[in-house]
Z-matrix of the N, CA and C atoms (Angstrom, degrees):
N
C 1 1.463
C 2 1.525 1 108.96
N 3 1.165 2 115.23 1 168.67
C 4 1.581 3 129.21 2 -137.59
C 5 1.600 4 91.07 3 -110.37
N 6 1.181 5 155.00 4 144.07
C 7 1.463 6 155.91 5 -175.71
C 8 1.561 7 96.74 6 -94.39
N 9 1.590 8 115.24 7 145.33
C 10 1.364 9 118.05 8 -161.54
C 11 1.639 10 83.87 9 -104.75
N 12 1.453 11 118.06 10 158.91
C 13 1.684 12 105.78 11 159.27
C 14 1.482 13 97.21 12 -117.22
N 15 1.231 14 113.17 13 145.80
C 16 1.526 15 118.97 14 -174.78
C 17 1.704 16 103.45 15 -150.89
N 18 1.756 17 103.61 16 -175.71
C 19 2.129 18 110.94 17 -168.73
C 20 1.260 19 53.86 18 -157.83
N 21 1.995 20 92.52 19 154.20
C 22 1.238 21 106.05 20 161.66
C 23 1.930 22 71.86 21 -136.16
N 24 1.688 23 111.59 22 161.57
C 25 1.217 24 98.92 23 173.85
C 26 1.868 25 84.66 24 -144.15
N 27 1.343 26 105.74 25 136.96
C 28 1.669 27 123.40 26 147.67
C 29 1.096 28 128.16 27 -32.91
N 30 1.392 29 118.21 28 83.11
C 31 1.767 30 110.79 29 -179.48
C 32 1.505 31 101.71 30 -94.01
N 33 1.622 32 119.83 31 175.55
C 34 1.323 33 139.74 32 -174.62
C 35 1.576 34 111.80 33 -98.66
N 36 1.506 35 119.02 34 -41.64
C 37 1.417 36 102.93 35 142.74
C 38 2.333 37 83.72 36 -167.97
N 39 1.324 38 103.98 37 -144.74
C 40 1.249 39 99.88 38 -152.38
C 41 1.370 40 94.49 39 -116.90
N 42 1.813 41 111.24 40 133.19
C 43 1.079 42 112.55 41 -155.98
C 44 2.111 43 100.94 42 -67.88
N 45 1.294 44 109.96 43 -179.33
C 46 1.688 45 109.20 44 -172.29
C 47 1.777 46 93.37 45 -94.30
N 48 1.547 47 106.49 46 147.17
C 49 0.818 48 115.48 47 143.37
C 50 1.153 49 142.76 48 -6.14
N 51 1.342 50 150.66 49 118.50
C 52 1.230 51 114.60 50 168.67
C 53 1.641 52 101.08 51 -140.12
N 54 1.668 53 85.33 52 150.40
C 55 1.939 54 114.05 53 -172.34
C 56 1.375 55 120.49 54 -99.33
N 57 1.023 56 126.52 55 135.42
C 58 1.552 57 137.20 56 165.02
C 59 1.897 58 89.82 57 -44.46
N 60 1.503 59 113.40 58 124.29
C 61 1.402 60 117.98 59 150.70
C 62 1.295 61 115.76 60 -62.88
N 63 1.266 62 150.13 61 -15.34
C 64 1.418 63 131.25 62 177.32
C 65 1.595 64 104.32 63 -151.05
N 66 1.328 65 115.56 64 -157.79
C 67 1.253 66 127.25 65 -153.13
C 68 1.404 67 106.50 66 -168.40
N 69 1.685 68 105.90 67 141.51
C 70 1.491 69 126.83 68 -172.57
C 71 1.954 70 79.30 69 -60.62
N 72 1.071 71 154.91 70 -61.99
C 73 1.608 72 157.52 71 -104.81
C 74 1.702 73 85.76 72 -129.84
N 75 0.852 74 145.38 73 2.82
C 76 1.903 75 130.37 74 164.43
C 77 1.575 76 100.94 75 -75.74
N 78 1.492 77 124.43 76 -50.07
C 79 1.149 78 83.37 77 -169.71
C 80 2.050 79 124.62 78 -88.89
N 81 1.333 80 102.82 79 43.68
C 82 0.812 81 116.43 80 173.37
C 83 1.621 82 102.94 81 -93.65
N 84 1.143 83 114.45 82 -65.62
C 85 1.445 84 120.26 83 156.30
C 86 1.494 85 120.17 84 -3.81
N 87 1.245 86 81.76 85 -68.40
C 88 1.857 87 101.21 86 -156.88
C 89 1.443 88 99.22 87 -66.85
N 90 1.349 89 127.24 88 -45.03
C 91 1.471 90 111.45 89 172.43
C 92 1.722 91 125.29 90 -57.27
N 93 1.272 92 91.91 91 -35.38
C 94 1.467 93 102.46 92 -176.73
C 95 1.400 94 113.93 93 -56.06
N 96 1.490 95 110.77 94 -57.88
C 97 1.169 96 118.65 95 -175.11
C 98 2.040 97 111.15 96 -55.99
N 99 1.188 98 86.98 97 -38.70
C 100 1.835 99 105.34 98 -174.33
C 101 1.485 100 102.02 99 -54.66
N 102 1.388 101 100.09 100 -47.26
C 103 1.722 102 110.36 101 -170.04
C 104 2.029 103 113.41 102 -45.61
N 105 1.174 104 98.64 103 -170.79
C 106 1.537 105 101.45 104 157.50
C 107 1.256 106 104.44 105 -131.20
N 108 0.865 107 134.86 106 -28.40
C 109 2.037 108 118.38 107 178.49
C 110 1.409 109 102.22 108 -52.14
N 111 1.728 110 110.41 109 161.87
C 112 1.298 111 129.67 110 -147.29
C 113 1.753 112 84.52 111 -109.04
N 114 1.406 113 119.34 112 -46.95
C 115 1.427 114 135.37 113 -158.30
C 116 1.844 115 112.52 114 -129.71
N 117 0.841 116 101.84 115 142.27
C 118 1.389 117 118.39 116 -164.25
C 119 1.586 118 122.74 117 -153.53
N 120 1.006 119 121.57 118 122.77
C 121 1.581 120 138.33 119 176.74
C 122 1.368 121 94.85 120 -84.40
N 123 1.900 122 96.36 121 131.20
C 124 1.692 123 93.16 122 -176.09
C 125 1.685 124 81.26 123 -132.90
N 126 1.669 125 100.68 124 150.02
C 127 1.414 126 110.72 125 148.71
C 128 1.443 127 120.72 126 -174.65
N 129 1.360 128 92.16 127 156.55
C 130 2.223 129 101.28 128 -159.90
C 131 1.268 130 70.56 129 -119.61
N 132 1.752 131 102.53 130 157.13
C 133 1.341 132 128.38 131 -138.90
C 134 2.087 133 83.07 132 -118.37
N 135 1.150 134 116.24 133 120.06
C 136 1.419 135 119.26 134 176.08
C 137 2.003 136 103.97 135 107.07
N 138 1.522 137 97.81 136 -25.27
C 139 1.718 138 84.29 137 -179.43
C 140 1.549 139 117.50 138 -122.20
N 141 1.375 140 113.75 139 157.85
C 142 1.215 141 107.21 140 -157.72
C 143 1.719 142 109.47 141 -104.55
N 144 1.478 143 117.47 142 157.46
C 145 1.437 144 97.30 143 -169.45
C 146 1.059 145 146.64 144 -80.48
N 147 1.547 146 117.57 145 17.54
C 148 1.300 147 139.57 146 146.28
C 149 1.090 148 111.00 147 -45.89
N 150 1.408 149 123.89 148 -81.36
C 151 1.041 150 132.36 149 -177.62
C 152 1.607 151 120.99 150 -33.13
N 153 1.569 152 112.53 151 -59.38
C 154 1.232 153 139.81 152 -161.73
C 155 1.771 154 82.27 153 -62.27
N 156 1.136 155 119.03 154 -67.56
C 157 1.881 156 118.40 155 -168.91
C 158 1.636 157 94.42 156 -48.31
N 159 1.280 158 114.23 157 -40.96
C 160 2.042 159 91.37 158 172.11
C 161 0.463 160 140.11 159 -21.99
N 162 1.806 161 101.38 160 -72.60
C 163 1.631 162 145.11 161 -169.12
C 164 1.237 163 93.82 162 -63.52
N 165 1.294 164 129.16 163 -51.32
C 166 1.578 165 119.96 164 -157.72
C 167 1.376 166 99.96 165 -75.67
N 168 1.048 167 112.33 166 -55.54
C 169 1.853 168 129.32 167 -170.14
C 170 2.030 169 93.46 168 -36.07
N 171 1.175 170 99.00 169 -62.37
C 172 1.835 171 107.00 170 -178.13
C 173 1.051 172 96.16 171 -53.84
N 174 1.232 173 149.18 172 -56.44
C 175 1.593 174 146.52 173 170.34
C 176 1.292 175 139.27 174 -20.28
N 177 1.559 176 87.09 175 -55.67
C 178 1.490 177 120.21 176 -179.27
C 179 1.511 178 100.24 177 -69.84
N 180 1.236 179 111.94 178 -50.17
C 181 1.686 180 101.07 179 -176.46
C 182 1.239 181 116.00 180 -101.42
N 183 0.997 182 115.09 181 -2.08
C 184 1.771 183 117.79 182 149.52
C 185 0.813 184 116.44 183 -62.93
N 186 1.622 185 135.24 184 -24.75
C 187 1.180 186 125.13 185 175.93
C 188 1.858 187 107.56 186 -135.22
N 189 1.219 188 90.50 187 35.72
C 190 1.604 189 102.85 188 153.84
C 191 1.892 190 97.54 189 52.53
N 192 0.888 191 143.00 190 -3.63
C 193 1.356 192 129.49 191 168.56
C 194 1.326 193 126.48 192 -45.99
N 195 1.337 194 114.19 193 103.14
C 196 1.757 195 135.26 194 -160.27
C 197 1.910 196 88.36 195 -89.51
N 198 1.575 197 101.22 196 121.82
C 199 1.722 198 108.21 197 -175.44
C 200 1.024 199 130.53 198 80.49
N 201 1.417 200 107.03 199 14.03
C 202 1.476 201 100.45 200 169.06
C 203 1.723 202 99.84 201 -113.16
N 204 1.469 203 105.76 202 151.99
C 205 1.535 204 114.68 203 -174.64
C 206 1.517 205 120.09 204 -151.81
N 207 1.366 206 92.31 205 126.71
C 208 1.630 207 89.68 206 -172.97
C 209 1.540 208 112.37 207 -100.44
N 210 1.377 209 130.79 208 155.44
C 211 1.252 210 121.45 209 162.78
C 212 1.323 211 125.04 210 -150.22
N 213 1.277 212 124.77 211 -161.38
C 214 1.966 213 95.96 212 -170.75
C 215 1.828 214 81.90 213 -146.54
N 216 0.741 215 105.52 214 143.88
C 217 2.132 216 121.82 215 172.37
C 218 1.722 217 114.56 216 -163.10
N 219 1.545 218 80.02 217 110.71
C 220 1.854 219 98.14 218 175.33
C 221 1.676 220 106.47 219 68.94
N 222 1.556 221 107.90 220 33.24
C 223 1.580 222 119.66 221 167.91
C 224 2.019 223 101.29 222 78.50
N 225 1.161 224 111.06 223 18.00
C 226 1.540 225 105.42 224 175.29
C 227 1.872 226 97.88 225 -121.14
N 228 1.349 227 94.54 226 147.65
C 229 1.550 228 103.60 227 -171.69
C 230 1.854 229 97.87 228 -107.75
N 231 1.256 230 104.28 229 169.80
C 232 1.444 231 110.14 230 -153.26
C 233 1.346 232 109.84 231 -161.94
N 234 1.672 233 124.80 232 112.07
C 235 1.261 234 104.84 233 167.78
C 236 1.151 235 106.99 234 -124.84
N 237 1.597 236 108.62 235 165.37
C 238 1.493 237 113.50 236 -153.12
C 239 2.287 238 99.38 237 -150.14
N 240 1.214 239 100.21 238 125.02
C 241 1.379 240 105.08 239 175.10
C 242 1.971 241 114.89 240 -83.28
């Protein structure tokens, strides 16, 4: 067998993670929340609203927004304060 060449080096501990600060789907958010209607029909053009209640759902608690709720009926997504 073939000899590997390798470094091993001493770290202090492991650097953090790191996250995208925002999202293609906040400023979807941000109007909503801005708005005054309670309920709202949402839809992005190419995705379906499964998906879209994901994206938002991760959103929502990524950014901690207490009352906001998304949901999906008969393939249309929906958020509602």
């Amino acid at each position: 067998m073939g000899e590997v060449s390798f470094n091993l080096t001493p770290v202090a501990e492991k650097p953090s993670r790191r996250y995208r600060k925002g999202s293609k789907y906040d400023p979807i958010l941000d109007a909503f929340t801005a708005g005054e209607a309670r309920l709202v029909e949402v839809s992005v053009e190419g995705k379906e609203a499964n998906y879209l209640r994901i994206q938002l759902n991760m959103r929502i608690d990524a950014r901690n927004l207490r009352g906001v709720k998304v949901s999906v009926v008969n393939n249309v997504a929906y958020l509602e304060k």
